[in-house]
N, C-alpha and C positions, 0 to 999 in steps of 0.2 A: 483406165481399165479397157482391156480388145482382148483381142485374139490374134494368135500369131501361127503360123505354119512355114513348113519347108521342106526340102529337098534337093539333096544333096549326091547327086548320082556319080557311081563310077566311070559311067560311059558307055555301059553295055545295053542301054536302052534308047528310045528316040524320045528325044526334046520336048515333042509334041505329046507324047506321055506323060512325061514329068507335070509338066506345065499344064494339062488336063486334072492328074492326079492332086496337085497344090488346092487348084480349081475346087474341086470338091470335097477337099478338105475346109477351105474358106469358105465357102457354102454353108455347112453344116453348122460356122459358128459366127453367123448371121446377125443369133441377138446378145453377141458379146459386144459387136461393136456397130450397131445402123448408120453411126453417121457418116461413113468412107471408108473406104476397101483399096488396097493401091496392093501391086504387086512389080518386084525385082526379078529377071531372067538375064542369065546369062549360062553360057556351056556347059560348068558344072553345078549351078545352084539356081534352084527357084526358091524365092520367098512370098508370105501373103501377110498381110495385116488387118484386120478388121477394127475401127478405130470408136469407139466411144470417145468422144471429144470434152475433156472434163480442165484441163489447163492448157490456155492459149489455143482457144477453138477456131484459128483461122485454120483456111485448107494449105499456107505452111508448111504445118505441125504435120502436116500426114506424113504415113510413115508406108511403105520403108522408107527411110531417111538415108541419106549419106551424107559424109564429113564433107567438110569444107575442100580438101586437096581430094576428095573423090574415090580415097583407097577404102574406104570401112563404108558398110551399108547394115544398116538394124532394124532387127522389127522387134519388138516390147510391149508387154503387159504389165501393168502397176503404174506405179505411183512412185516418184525420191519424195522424200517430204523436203529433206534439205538442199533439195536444187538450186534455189538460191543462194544460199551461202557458197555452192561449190560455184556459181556460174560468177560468183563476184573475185572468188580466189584466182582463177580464170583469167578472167578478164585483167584482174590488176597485173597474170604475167603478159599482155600483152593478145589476149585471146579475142578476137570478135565474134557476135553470134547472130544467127539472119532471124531467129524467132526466140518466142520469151516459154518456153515448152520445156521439159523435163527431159525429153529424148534427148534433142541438139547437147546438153550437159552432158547426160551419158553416156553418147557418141565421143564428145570431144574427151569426156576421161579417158574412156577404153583406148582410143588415139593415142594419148597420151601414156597413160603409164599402162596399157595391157590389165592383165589378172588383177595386181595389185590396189587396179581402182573400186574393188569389191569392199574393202573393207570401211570402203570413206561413204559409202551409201548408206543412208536412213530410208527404211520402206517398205512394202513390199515388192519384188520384184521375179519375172521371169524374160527372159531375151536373148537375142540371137544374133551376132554379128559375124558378119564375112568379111575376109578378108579377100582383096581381088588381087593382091600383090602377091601372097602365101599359098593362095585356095585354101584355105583354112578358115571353119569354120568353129567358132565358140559358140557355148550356151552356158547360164546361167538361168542358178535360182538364188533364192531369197532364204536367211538362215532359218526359220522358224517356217517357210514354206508354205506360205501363204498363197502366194500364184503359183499355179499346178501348172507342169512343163513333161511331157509324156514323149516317147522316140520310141522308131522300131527301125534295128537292121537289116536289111531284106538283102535279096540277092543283087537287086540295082543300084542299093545306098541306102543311106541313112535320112528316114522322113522322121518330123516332129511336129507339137501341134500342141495345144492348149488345153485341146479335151481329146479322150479316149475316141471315143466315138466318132470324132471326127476323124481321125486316124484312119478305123474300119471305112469311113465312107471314100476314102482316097482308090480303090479298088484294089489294092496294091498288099492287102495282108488277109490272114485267113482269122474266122471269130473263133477259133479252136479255143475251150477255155484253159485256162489256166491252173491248176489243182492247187495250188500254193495259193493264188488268188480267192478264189471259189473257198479254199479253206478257211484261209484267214478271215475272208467276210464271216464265216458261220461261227468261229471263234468268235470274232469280236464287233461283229456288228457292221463294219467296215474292212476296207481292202486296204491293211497293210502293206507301205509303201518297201521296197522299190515295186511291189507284182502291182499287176492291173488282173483285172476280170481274163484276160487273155493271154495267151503262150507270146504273143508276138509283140506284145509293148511291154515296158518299162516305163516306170519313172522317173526323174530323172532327181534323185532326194534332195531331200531340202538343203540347202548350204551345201550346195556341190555345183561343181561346174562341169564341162566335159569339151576336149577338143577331138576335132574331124576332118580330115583330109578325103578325099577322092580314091578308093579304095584302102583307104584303113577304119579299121572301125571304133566306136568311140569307149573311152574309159573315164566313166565318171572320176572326180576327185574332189575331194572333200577340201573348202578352204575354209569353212566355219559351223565349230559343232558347239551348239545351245547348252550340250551339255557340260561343257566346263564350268558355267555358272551356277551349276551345283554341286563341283566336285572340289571347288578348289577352297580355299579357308572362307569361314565363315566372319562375316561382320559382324559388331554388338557395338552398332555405337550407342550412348544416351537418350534419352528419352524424348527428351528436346530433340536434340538433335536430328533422330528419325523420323520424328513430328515432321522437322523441317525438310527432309532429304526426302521425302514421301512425296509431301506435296510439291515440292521444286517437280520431281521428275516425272509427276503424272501431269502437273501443269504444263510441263515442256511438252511430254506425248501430246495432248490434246490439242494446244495451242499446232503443234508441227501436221494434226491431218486434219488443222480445218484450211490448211493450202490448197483451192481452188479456184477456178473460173465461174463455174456455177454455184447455185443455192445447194445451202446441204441439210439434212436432216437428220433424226437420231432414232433408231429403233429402243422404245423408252418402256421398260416394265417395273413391275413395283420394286426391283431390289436394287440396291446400292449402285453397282457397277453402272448401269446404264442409268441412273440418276446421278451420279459423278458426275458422268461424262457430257452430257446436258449443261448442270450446273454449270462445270467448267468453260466449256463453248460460250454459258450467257455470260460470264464473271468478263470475257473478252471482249466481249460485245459484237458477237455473232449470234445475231437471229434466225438461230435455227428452228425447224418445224419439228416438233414430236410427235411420230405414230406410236399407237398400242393397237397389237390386236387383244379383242375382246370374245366372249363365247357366249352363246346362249344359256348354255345347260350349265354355268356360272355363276349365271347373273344372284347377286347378294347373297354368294359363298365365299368360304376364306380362299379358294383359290382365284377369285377374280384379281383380275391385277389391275382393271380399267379405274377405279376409284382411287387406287392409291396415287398409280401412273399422272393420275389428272391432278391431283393433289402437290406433285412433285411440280409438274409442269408449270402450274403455276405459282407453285414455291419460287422457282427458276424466272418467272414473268416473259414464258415461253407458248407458243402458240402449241396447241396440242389437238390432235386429230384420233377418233378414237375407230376401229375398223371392224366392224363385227365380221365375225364367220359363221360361216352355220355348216348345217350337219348336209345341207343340199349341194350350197359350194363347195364342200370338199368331193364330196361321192362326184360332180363334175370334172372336180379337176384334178383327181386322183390317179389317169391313165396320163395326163398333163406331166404330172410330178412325175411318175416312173419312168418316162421318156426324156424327159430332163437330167435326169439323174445321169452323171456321167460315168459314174461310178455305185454299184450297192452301196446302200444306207438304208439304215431302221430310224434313220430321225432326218433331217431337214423341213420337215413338212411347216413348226412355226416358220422358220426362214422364208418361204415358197410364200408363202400369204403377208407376213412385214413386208417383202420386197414389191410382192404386188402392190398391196396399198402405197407404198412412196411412188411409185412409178404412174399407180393414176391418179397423181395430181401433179404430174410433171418434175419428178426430183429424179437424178442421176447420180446422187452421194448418200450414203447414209452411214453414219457412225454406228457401233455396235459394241456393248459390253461384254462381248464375248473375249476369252482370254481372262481376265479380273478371277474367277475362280481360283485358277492354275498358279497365278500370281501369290497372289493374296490367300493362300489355304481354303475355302469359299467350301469346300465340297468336305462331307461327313466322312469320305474316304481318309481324309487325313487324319483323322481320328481311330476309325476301326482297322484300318488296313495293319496298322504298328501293333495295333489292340489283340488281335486276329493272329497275325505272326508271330509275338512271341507267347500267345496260348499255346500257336504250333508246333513253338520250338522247345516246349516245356512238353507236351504229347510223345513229341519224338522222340525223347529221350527213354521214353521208355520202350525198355525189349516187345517186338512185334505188336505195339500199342497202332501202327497203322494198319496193318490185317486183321485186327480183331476191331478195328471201330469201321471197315470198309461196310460189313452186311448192314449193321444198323443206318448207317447214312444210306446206304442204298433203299434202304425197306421207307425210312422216313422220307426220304426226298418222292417216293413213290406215291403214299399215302399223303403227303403235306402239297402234291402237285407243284412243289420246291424242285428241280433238275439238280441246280448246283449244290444241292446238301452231299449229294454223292462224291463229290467232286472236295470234300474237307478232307479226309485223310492223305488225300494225294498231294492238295497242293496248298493247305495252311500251315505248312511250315517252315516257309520262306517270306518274308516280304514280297516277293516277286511273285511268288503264287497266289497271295492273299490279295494280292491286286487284282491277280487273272480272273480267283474267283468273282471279286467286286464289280468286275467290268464285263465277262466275257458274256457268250449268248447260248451257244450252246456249249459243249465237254467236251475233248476228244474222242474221247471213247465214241461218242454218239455221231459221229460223221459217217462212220460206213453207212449209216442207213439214209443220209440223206444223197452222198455221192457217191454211194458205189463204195469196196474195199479196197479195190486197186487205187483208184482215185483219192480216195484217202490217203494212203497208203503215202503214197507219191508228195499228197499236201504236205502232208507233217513231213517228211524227212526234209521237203525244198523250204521248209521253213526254219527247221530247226527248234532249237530253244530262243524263240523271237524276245524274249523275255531279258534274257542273260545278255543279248546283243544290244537292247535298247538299253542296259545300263552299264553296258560295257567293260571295259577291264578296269578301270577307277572306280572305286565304289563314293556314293555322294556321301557328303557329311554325315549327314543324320538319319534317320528314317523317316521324318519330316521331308527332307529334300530330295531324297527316293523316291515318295510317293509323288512331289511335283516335277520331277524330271520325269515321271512315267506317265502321269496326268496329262504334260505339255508335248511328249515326242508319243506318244500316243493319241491317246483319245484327242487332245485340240487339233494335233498336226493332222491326224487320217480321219478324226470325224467333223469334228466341228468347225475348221476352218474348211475343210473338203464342202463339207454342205452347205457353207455359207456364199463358195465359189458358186457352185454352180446353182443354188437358189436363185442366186440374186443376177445371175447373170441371165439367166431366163428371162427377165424381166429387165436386162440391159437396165440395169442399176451395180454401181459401185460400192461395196461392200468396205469401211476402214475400220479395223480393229485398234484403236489408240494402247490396250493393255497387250496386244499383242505385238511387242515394239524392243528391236534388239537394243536400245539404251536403258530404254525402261529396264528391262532385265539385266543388262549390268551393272546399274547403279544398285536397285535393292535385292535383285536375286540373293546376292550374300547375307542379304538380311533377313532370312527367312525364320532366324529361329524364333524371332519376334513377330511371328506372324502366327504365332500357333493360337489355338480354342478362343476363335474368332479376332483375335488381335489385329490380324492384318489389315481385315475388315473396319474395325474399328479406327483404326490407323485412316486408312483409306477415305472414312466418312468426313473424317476431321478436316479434308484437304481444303476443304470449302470453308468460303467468307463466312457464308450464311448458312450454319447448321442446318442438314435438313428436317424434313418432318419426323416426328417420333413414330410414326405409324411405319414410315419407310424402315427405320434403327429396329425396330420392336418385332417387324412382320418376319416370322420361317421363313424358312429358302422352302417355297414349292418347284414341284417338276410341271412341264406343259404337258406331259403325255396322257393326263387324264381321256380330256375330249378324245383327242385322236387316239387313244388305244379302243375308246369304245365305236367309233366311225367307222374303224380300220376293222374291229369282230366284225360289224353287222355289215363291213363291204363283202368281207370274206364270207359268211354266211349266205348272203342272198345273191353270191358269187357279179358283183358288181365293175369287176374289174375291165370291161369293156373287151371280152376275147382275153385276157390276160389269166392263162392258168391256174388254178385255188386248189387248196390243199383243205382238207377234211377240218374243220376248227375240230377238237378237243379242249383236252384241261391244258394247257401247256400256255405260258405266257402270250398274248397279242403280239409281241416284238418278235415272238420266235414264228410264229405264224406269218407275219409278216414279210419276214428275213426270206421265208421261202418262195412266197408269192412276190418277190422284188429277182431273188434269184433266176425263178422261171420265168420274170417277163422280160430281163435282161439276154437270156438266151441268144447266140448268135448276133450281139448286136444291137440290137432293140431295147 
């Protein structure tokens, strides 16, 4: 895991700019990677790396790298998990390699066969290679998007960079924001990928690559969309069978990212998904470490999760480390988080505190069940969302049945201090709206008054129907696979893997999602319909030798927002924000209060 940056000029600027501007862009993403920093310059390209050193930690591995004949130079974030098996196929044509590192592998593919070496990678990944023979430069990301990879066109060329922010701090782009960005965060909690918070970057989407030459600019193109593995026939094998296809392919994930040089650890709470992933790890005979964070205002309620977690852990005959938080540590390190943030978010905050605890006790890897929901059905959305829509579509049906129920949701979501009740006759009568409703933060309607109506104005048209796009022109199987293709190219891709990025890399630790794995999803994606009213789940427990504890099987799915919605009021009340703007608490949800107070300290930049 690092950080990677570049610059790509046409020529109408000086060298000594460029190469300044790279400068402080590697700067600003310092604690991606502490342990070495290397940078590439020549006429029309600067490159930087910043290297978290996690397989073959000699200095090597440092990067930028170049091939072996000297024409390709790369700088790369992530992880191949199957670098070995590619570096032996390799080698048997006759290939030598000066280090035993993931990069020299996918150097020598891209060498080798171009574009087409995208498909043969297991991982996550984002990276940059030039060509010195072409001037031509590639980039790549990873299909499910896991490493963030960010560019802006300017008038000198085309710069990139790992985080947003660091971008801004190259000197070279203006923080103008973005109304499409700025929108979508208030929609949905998060910044909707391709916009960034700014008119001036882009991202660069997941499963896309883009090429760039020296006065041409770049055009993403799509070489792997996630979403086919819900659009295209469905599997139903036996019973047996799935038993057994379940657990082959989550064993394979697991087994493929505990590939390290270093010790690794497991972010480990009461539910299934990250007690899987444990289990699995010790069934190998990898001793790994388990953190929990814990809470005071918890302690010996049903949302503690430190009793169960320890319960598992030592089901597993795993060392387990438990991390309390309090209401003091966060109010500290709350102006921390928001400067961290690369991007808006109304959640990362458990992230920011599991990363910290692994980090001080010296770990650089940590496993995460994050992803196992989206897979596995895991969220009550797959329930109500279908539930939801065709109530909707049975409403609709009747003549002006949506004008005559607008006043009453309006009057109730008022008095019920509910926002989104207003928001039923508009948009429960699609699956696609019923999601919007399940997931979003604020309405549309409700934006002019937090950006302006021009500004709004502007968000919505540059966004569209983001909805109809994320499910594109194939519609999925079922409405079961609807809701996880919108689950996983939404909310995992722009929240939840977004804020595990940059949680964890605050704290220069390694974030691997084993559920979040493009084999994993082609082998059972098509299996989904056997996943429904907890089946998947159930499926998933089974994968293990050793049944786990009944307490783990038996316990609800709780949410963490409890503590932090109450930390987060009483910051915003006692305006605690350290200089960081507050907005009036009211009756209106914590997350929307907050969404503003993250909005305004992000301004320009910051």
């Amino acid at each position: 895991m690092c950080g990677i940056a570049g610059f790509l000029s046409n020529g109408r600027v000086a060298a000594w700019t460029v190469l300044d501007a790279v400068r402080r862009v590697s700067a600003h993403m310092q604690s991606r990677g502490p342990d070495a920093q290397g940078e590439y310059a020549e006429d029309a390209i600067v490159l930087a790396h910043r290297r978290l050193a996690i397989v073959d930690l000699d200095a090597r591995a440092n990067q930028p790298m170049r091939s072996a004949d000297g024409r390709y130079v790369i700088v790369y974030n992530g992880e191949i998990y199957n670098f070995r098996a590619l570096r032996r196929t390799l080698q048997a044509d006759g290939m030598t390699f000066r280090t035993t590192s993931d990069t020299e592998v996918l150097l020598a593919l891209y060498a080798r066969e171009g574009e087409a070496m995208l498909h043969r990678l297991r991982g996550m990944f984002a990276f940059a290679v030039w060509d010195t023979v072409t001037s031509e430069l590639f980039l790549a990301r990873d299909p499910y998007g896991i490493k963030p990879l960010y560019y802006a066109q300017t008038a000198d060329g085309l710069i990139f960079a790992s985080q947003v922010k660091a971008l801004l701090a190259s000197g070279q782009l203006t923080a103008e924001r973005d109304p499409a960005g700025l929108a979508g965060f208030y929609l949905w909690g998060n910044v909707p990928e391709p916009w960034t918070l700014f008119r001036s970057v882009r991202a660069l989407p997941a499963g896309h690559c883009l090429r760039a030459r020296p006065g041409l600019g770049p055009k993403p193109v799509c070489w792997h969309d996630i979403r086919v593995h819900w659009q295209d026939a469905a599997c139903r094998p036996p019973a047996k069978h799935l038993y057994r296809r379940v657990r082959e392919a989550v064993s394979d994930s697991v087994s493929a990212h505990l590939v390290a040089d270093v010790p690794i650890s497991v972010f480990l709470s009461a539910g299934i998904d990250s007690a899987v992933v444990a289990a699995l790890a010790s069934e190998r005979g990898t001793r790994v470490q388990c953190f929990t964070i814990g809470f005071e205002e918890y302690a010996g309620q049903r949302e503690d999760e430190t009793s169960v977690a320890r319960a598992i852990a030592h089901h597993c005959g795993l060392p387990h480390h438990v991390r309390m938080v309090t209401r003091s540590e966060f109010q500290a390190d709350v102006s921390r988080i928001v400067r961290a943030m690369d991007q808006p978010s109304v959640d990362g905050i458990n992230m920011w505190f599991a990363s910290k605890a692994v980090a001080e006790r010296g770990y650089k890897v940590a496993l995460s069940g994050v992803g196992g929901d989206e897979l596995f059905h895991g969220y009550s959305s797959f329930r109500q969302v279908p539930r939801m829509a065709a109530i909707g579509k049975t409403l609709a049906a009747i003549p002006g049945a949506q004008r005559l129920f607008e006043a009453p949701c309006r009057a109730l979501a008022k008095r019920w201090s509910k926002p989104k009740l207003a928001g039923l006759p508009r948009f429960m009568h699609s699956l696609e709206g019923a999601y919007f409703l399940r997931r979003c933060l604020f309405l549309p309607g409700e934006l002019p008054s937090l950006m302006g109506e021009e500004m709004a104005r502007e968000g919505l048209k540059s966004l569209g129907n983001e909805l109809s796009t994320a499910v594109g022109p194939r519609r999925p199987r079922n409405a079961a696979a609807s809701v996880a293709m919108l689950e996983s190219t939404l909310y995992l891709r722009n929240q939840l893997l977004r804020d595990s990025d940059w949680a964890s890399m605050a704290h220069s630790v390694e974030l691997r999602t084993p559920f979040v794995d493009i084999r994993l999803l082609a082998s059972l994606g098509p299996c989904d319909a056997r996943f429904r009213r907890g089946g998947g789940k159930a499926l998933l427990a089974r994968t293990l030798e050793k049944p786990l504890p009944a307490a783990v099987l038996r316990r609800p799915k709780t949410g963490f927002s409890v503590p932090v919605a109450s930390w987060l009021s009483n910051a915003i009340a006692s305006n605690s924000f350290r200089g960081i703007p507050t907005a009036k608490p009211g009756s209106v949800p914590w997350a929307r209060h907050w969404a503003v107070e993250v909005a305004n300290a992000m301004r320009d930049g910051h």
